[in-house]
C-alpha positions as CSV (number, residue, x, y, z in Angstrom):
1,X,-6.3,-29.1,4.0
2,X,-6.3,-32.7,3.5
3,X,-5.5,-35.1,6.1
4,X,-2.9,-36.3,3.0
5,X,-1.5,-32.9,2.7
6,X,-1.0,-32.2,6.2
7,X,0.6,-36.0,6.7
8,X,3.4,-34.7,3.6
9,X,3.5,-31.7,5.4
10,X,4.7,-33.1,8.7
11,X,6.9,-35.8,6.9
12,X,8.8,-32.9,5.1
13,X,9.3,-31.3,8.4
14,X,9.7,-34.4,10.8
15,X,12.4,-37.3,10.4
16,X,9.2,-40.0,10.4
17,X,11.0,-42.4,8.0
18,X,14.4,-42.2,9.5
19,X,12.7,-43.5,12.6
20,X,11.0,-46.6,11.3
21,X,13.2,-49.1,12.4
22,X,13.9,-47.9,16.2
23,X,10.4,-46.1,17.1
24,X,7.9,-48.6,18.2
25,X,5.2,-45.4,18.1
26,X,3.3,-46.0,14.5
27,X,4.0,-42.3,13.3
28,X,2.1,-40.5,11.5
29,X,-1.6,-41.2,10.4
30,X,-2.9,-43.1,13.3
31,X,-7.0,-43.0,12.7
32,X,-7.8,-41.4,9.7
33,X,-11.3,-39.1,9.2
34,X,-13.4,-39.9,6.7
35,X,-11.4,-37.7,3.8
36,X,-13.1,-34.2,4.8
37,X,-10.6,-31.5,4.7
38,X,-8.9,-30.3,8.1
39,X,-9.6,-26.4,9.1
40,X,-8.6,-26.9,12.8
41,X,-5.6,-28.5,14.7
42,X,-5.9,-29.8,18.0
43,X,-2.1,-30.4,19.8
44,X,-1.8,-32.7,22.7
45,X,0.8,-34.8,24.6
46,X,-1.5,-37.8,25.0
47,X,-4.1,-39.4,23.2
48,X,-6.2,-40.1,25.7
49,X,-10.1,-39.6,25.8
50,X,-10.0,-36.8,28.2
51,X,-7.9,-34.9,25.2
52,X,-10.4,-36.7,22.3
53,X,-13.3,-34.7,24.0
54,X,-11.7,-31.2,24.0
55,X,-10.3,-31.7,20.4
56,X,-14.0,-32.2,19.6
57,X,-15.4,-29.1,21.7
58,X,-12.3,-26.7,19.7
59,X,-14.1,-28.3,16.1
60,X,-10.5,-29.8,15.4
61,X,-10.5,-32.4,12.4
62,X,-7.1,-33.4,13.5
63,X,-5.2,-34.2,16.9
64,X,-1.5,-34.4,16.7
65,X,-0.2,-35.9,19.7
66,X,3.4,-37.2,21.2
67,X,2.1,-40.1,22.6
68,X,-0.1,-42.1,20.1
69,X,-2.7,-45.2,20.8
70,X,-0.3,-47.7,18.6
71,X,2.9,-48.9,19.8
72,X,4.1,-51.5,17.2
73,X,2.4,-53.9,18.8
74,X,-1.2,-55.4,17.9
75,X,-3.6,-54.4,19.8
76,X,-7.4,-56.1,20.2
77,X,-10.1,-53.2,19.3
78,X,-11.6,-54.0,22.4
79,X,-12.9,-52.4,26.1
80,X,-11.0,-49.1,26.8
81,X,-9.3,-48.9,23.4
82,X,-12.8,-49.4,21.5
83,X,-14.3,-46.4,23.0
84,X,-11.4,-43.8,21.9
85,X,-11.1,-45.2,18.3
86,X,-15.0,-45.2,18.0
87,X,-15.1,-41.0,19.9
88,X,-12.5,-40.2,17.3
89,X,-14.6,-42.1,14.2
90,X,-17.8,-40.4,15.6
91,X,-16.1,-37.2,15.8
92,X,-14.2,-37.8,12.2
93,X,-11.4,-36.9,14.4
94,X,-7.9,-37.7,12.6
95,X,-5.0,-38.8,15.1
96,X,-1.9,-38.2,14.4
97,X,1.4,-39.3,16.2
98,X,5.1,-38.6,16.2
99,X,7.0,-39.8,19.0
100,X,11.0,-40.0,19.0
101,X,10.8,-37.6,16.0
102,X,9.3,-34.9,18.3
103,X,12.0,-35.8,20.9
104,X,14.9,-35.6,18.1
105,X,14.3,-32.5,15.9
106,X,17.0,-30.1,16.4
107,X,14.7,-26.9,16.2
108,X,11.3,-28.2,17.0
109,X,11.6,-30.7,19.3
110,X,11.5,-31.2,23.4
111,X,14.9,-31.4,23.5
112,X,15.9,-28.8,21.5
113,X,13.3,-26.6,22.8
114,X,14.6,-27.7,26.4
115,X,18.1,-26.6,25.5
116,X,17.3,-23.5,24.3
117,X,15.1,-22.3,27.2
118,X,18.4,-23.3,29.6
119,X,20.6,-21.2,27.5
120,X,22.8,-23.7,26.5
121,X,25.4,-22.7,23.8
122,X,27.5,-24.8,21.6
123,X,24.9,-27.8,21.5
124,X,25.5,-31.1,20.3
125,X,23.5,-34.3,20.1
126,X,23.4,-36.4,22.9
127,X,21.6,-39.4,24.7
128,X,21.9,-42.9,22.5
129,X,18.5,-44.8,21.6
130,X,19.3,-47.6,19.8
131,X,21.7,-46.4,17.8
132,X,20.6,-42.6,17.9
133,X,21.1,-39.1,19.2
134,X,17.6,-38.0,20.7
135,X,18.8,-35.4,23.1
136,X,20.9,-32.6,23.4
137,X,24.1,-30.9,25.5
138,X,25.9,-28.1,25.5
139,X,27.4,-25.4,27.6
140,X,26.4,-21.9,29.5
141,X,27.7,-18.9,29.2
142,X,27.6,-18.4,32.5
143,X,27.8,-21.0,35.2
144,X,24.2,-21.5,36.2
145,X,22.4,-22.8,40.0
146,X,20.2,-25.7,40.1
147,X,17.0,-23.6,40.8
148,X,17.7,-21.0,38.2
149,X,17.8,-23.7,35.9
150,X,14.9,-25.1,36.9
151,X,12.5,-21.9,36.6
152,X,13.8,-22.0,32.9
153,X,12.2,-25.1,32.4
154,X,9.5,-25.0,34.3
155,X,5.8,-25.3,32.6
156,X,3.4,-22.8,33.5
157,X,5.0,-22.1,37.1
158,X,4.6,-26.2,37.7
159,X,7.2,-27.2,39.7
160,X,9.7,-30.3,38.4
161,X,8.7,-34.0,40.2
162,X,12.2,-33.7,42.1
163,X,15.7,-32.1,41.9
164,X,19.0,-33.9,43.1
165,X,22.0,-31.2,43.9
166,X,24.4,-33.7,44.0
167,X,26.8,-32.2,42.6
168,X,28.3,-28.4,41.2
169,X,26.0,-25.5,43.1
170,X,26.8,-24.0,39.8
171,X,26.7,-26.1,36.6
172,X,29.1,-25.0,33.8
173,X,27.4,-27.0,31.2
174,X,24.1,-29.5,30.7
175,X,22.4,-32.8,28.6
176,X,18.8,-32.7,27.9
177,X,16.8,-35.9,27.2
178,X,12.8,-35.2,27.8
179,X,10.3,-38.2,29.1
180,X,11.6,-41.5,30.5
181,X,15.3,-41.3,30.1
182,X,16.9,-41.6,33.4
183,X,19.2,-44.2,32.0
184,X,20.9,-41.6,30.0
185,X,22.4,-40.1,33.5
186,X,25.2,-42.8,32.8
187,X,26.0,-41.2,29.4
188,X,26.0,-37.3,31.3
189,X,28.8,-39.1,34.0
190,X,30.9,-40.8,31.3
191,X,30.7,-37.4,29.2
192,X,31.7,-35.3,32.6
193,X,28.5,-33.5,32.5
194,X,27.4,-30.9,35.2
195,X,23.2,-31.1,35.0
196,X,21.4,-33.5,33.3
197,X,17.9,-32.8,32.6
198,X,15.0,-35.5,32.1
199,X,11.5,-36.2,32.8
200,X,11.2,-39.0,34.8
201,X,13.9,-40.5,37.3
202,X,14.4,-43.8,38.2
203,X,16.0,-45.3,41.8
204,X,18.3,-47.6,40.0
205,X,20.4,-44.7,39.0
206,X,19.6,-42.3,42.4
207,X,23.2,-43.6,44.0
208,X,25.3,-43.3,41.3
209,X,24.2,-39.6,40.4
210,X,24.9,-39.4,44.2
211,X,28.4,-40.9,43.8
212,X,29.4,-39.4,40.8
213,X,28.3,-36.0,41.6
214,X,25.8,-35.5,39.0
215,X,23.2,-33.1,39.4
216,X,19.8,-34.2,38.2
217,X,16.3,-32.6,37.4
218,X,13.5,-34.5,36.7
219,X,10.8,-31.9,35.4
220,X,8.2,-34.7,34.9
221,X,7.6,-37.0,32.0
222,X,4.5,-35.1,30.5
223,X,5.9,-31.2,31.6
224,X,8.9,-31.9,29.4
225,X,7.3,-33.1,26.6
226,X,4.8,-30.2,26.0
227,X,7.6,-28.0,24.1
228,X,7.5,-29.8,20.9
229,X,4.3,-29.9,20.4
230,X,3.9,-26.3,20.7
231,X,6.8,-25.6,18.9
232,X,5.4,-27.8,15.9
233,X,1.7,-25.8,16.5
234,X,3.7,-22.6,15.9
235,X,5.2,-24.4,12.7
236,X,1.6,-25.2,11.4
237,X,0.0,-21.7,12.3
238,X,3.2,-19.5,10.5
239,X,3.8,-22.3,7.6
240,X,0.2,-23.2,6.8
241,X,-2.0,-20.1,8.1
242,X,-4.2,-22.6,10.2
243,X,-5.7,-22.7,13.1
244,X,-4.5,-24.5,15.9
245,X,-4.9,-24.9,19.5
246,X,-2.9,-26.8,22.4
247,X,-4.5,-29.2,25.0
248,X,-3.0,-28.6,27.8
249,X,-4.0,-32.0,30.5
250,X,-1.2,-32.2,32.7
251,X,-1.1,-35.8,34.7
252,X,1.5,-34.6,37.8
253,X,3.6,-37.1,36.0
């Protein structure tokens, strides 16, 4: 397929429009290739050149990452930058990005993904970015223990950056918001929420989960953003009949 086909593709499945005036990501076509048609699919969390070079071992003609190399603002083609735009020419690479779209999707993103893998029933949106519903929350069936919930959500056995029982030892329901969102803890305590899950947490809100009784796991910003990319990989491979491969480059993170 074309890099133009595969671009309509993702646009039919992905909300990249609605997103244009919130997401600072440039979704969608970041670098282009040189108009040769794709028969390979590299999936990645980061564009970065350590993921570049195993796109290019795999023969991809396209690498579709979460976290692009454009972030609305411009940017000199210079140093560091220079050399992955110029791997990804010499490669005839294409990049392509989606960013809150992945987060958002209510089948195929991190969040939804997330929500599934804890069980949760009866989900709603939840977590406000400017204006929009990126995550998600809903209820168990069961009440459910910190730990057990956190072996649901862990990636490859990895274990989450840190955990913070501060509240219920058994959680009756749970909010889901993947990568940097440890603001959105204010949201879980205003909406009376037992576990909120994110990937990265942040000491400015470590006293009032602590106060309010929230319990808190922070899986890590790149381990919780893995699941839509696979989940749009196993899109690609059942809706198109291509191949595709994830890069998996874990940063600890």
């Amino acid at each position: 397929m074309t890099t133009a086909q595969l671009d309509a593709f993702f646009k039919s499945v992905l909300d990249i429009e609605g997103f244009s005036s919130i997401d600072d990501s440039q979704n969608g076509i970041q670098i282009d290739n040189d108009g040769s048609a794709v028969r390979k699919i590299a999936f990645g969390v980061d564009a970065a050149l350590e993921t570049f070079e195993q796109a290019a071992v795999m023969g991809a003609g396209m690498l579709f990452v979460h976290h692009g190399l454009f972030w609305g603002t411009p940017l000199r083609v210079a140093g560091n930058l220079r050399r992955r735009i110029k791997f990804l020419l010499d490669n005839n690479i294409c990049l392509y990005g989606v960013h809150l779209p992945l987060d958002q999707h209510p089948v195929l993103g991190n969040n939804a993904v997330l929500a599934q893998l804890l069980g949760l029933e009866n989900i709603q949106p939840f977590g406000s970015y400017h204006g929009r519903k990126i995550g998600y929350k809903g209820t168990f069936p069961k009440p459910v223990k910190i730990d057990d919930a956190v072996k649901k959500i862990s990636f490859v056995n990895r274990p989450p950056l840190s955990v913070f029982p501060f509240g219920k030892s058994e959680c009756a329901n749970a909010a889901v918001v993947s990568g940097g969102a440890a603001d959105n803890a204010n949201e879980a305590i205003e909406e009376g929420i037992d576990l909120f899950v994110t990937g990265e947490s942040r000491h400015s809100i470590y006293h009032k989960c602590l106060e309010e009784k929230l319990n808190m796991i922070s899986g890590g910003h790149y381990s919780t953003e893995v699941w839509g990319v696979q989940a749009v990989m196993r899109h690609c491979i059942s809706g198109l009949g291509i191949d595709a491969e994830f890069i998996d480059i874990p940063t600890g993170l």
